[in-house]
MDTraj code that builds the backbone (N, CA, C; nanometers):
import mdtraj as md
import numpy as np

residues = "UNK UNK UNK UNK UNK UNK UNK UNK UNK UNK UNK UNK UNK UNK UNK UNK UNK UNK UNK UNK UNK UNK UNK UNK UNK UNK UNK UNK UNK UNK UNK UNK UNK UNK UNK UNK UNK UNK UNK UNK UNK UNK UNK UNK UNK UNK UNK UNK UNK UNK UNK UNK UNK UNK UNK UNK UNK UNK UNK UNK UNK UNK UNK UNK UNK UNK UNK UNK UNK UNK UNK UNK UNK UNK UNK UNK UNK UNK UNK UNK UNK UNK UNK UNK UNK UNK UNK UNK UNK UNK UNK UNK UNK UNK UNK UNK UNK UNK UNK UNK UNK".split()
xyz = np.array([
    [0.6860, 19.2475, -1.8105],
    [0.5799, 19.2307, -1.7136],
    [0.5991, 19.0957, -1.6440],
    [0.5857, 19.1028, -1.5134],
    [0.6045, 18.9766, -1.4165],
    [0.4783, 18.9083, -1.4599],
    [0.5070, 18.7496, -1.3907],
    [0.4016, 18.6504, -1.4160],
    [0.2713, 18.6766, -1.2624],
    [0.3497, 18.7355, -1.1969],
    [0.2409, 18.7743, -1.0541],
    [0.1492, 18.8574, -1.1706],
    [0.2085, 18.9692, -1.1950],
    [0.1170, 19.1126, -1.2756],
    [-0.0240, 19.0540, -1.3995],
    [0.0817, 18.9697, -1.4361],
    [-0.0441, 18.8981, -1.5833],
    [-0.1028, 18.8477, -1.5005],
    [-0.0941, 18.7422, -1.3872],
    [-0.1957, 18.6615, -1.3343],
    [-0.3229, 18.7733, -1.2439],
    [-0.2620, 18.8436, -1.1660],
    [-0.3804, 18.9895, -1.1156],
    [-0.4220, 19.0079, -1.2066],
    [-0.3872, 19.1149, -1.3024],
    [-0.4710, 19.1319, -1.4627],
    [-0.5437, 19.0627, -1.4541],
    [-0.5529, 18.8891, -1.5327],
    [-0.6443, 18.8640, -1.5794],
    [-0.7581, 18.8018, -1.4630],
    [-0.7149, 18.8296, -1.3299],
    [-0.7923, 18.7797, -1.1901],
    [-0.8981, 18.9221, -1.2566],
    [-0.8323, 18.9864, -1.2476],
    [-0.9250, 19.1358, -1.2246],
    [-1.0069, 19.1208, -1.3287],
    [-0.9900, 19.1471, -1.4539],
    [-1.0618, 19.1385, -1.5770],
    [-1.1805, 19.0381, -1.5631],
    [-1.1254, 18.9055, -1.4974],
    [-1.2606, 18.7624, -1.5035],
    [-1.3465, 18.8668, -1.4252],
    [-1.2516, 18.8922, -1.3114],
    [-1.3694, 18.8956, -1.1488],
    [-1.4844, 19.0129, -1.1975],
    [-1.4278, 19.1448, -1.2404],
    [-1.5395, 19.1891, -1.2710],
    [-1.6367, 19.2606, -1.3265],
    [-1.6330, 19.1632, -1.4392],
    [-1.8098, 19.1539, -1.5359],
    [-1.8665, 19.0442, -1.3954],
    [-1.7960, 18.9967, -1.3114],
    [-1.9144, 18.8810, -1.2431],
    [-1.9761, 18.9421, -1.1236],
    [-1.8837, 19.0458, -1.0620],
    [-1.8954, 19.1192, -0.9639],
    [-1.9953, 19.2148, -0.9622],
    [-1.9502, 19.3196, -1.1152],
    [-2.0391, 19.4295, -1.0565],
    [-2.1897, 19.4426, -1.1276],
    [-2.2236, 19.3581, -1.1672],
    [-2.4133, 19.2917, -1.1677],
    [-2.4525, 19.3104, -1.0053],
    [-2.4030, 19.2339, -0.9471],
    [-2.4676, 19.2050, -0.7749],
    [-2.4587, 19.3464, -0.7228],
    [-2.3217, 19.4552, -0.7973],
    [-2.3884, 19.5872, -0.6899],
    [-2.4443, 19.7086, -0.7560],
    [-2.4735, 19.6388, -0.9332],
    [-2.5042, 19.7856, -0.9614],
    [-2.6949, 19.7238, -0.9512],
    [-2.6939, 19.6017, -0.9690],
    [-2.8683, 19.5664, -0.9516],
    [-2.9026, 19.5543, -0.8421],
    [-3.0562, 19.5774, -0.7534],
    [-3.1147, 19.5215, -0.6693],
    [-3.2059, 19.4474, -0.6773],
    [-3.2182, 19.3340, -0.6587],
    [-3.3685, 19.2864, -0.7109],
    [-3.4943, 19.3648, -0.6790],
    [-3.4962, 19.4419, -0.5333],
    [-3.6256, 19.4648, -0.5310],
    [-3.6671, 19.6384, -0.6489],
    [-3.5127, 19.6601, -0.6897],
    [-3.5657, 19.7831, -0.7553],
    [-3.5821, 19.7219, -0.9350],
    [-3.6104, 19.6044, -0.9742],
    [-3.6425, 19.5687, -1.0959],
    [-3.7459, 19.5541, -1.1353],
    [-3.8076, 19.5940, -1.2512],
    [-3.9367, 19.5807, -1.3061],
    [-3.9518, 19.4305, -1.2482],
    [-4.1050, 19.4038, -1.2681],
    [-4.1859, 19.2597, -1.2797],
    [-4.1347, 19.1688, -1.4257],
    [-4.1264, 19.2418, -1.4812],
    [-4.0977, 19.1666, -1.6147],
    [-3.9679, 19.1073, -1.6118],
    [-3.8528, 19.2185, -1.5655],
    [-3.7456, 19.1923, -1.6183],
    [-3.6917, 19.0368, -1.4961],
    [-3.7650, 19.1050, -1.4013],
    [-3.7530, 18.9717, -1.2678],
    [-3.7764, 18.8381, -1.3104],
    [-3.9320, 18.8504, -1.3939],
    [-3.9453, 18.7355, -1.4446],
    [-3.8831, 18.6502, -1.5181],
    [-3.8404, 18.7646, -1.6188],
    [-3.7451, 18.7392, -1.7404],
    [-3.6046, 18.6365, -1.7039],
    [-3.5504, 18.6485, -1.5835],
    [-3.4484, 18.6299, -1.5631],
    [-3.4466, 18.5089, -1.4655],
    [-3.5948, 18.4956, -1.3980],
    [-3.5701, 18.3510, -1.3464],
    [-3.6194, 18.2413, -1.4527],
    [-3.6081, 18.2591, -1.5978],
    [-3.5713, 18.1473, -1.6607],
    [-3.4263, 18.1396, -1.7374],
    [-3.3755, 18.2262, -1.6927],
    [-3.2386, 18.1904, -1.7246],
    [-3.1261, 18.0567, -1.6693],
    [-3.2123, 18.0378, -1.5713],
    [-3.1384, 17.8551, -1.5082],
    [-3.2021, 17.7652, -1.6041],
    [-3.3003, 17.7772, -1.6993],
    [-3.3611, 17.6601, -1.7425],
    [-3.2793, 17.6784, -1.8727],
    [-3.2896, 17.8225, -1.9328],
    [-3.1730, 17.7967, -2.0757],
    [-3.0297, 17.7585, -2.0492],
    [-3.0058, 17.7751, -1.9303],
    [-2.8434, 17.7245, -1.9427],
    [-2.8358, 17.5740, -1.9344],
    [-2.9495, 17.5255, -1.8185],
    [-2.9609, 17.3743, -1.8380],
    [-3.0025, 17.3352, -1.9657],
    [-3.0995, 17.3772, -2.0478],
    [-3.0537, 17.3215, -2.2428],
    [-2.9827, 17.3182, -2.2958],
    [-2.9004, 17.4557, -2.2491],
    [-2.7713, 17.4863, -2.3400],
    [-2.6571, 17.3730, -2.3096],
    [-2.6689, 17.2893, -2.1641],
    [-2.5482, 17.2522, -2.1650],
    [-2.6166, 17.1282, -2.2067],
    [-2.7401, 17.0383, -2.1823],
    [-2.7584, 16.9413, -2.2288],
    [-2.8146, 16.8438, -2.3339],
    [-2.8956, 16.9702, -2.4142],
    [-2.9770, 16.9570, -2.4960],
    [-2.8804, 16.8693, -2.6312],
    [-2.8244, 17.0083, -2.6770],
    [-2.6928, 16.9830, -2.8088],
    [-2.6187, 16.8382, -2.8221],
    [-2.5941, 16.7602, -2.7377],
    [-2.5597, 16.6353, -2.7264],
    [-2.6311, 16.5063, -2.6659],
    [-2.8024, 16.5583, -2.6416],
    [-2.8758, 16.4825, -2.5738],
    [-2.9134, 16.3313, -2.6335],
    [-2.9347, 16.3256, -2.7559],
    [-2.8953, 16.1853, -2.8161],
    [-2.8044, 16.1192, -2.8679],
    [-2.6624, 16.2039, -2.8706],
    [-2.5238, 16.1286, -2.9198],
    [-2.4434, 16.1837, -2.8176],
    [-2.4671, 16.1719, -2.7317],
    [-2.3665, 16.2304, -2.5813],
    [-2.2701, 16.1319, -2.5893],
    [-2.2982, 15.9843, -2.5733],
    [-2.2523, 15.8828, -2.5714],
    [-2.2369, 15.8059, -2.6786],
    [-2.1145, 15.7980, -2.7793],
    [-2.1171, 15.7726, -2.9186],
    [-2.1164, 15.6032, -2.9276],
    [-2.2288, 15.6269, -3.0122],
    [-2.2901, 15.4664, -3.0467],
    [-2.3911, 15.4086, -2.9744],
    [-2.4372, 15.4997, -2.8076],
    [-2.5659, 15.4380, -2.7125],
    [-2.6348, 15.5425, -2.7145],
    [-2.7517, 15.5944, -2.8534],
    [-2.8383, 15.7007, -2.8390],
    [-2.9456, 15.6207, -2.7156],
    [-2.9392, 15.5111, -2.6545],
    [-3.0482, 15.4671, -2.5895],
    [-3.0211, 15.5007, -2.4600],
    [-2.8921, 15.4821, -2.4162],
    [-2.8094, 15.5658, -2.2419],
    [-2.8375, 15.6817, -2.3154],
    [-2.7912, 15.7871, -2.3706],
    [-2.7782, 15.9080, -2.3756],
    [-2.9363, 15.9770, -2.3983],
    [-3.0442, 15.8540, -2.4231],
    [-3.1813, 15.9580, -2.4233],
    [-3.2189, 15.9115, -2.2841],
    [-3.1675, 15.7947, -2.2203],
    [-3.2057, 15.7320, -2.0874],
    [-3.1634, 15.8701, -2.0038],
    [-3.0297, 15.8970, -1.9821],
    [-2.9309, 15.9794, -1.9287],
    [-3.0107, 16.1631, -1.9401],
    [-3.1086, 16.1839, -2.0875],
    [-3.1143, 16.3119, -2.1053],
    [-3.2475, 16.3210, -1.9992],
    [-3.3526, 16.1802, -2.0335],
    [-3.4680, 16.2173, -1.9576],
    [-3.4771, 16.2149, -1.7938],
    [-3.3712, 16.1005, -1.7444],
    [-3.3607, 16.1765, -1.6488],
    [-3.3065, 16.2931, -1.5622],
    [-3.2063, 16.3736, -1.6374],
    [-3.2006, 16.5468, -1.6602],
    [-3.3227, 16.6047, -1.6601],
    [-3.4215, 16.5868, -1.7460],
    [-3.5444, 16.6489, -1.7083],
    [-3.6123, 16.5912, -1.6280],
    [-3.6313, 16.4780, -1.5770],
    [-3.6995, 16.4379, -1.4543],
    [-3.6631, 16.5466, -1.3150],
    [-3.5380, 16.5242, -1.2986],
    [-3.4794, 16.5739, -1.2111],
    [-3.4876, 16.7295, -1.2046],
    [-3.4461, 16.8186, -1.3066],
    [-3.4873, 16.9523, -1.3464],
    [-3.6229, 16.9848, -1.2812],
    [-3.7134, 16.9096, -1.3525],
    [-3.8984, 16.9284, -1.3256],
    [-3.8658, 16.9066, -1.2034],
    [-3.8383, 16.8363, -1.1273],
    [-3.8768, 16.8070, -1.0035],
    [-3.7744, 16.9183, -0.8744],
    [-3.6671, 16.8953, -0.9144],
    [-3.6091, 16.9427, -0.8038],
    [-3.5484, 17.1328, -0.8598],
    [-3.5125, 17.1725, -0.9917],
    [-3.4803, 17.2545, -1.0682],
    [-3.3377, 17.2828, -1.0119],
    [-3.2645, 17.4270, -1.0679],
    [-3.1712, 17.4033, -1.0777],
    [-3.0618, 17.3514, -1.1765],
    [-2.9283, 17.3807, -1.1402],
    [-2.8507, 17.3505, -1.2701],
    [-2.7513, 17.2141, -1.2587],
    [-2.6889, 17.2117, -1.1050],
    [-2.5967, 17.1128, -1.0999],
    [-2.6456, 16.9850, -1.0767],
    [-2.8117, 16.9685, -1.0066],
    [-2.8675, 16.8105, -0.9579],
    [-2.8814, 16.7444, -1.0670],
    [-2.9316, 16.8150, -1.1910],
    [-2.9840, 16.7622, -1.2992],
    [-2.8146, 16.6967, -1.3742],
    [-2.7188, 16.7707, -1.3898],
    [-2.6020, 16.7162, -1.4943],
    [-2.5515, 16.6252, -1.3831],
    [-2.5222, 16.5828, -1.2467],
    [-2.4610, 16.5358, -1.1956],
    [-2.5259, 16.4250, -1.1850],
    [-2.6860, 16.3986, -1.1403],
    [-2.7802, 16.2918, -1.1870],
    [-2.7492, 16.2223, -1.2869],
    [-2.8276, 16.3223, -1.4004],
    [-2.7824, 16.2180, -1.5754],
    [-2.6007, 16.1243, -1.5655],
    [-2.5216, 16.2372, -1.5685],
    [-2.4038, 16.1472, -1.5456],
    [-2.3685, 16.0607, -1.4830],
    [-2.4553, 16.0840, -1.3815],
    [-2.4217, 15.9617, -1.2725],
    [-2.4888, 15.8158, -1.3240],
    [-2.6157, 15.8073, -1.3598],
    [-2.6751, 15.7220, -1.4274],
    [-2.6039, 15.6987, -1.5902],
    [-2.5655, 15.7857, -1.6482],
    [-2.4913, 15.7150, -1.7809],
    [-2.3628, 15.6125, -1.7375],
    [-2.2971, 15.6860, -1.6107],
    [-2.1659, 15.5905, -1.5692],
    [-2.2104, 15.4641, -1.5609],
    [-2.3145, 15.4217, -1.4415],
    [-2.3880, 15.3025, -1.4286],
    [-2.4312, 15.2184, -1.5001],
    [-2.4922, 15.2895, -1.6336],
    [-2.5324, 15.2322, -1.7505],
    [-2.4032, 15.1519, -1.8334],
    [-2.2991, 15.2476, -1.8404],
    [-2.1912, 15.1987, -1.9250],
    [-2.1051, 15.1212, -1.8597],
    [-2.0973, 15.1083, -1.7102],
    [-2.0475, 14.9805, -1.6578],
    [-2.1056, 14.8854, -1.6436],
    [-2.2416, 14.8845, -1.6744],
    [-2.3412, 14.7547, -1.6554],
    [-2.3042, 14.6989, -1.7799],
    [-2.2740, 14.7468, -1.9077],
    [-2.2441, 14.6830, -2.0356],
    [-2.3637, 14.7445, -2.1130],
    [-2.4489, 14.8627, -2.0491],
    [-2.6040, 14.8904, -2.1264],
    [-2.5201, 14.9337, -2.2465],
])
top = md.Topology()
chain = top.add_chain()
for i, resn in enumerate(residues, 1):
    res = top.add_residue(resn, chain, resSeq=i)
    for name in ("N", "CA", "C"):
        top.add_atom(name, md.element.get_by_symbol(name[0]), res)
traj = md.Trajectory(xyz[None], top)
């Protein structure tokens, strides 16, 4: 098997489980519940990615890394979403750890 063939394969295989959600669902034909259900799924992935390391993110400064987690949730609460919140915190831990915090 060529290296083109494995690389299609596994294009195809990623692409779609991601693909065919968007055409076998419609939103407007979903229960109330399940609608609901699913717009908190941005808030578990934002725990999932930040929670697990939220006071030893930064080994040896649990004080940047709870500085760094709360404003993740500042930012979350306020603006929501997945990327403002990790790109925020990080951005402020960098700052922190070049200041010498």
């Amino acid at each position: 098997m060529s290296n083109k063939t494995l690389i299609i394969g596994m294009m195809l295989v990623t692409m779609l489980p991601r693909i065919i959600p968007f055409y076998a669902f419609k939103t407007e034909d979903l229960p109330p519940f399940l609608r609901a259900f699913l717009n908190y799924i941005p808030y578990t992935v934002l725990g999932a990615l930040i929670l697990p390391g939220g006071l030893n993110g930064i080994e040896g400064k649990p004080l940047v890394s709870g500085i760094c987690l709360a404003i993740a949730a500042f930012i979350a609460w306020f603006k929501g979403g997945i990327i403002g919140p990790v790109i925020g915190a990080v951005s402020v831990g960098l700052v922190m750890i070049y200041m010498g915090l």
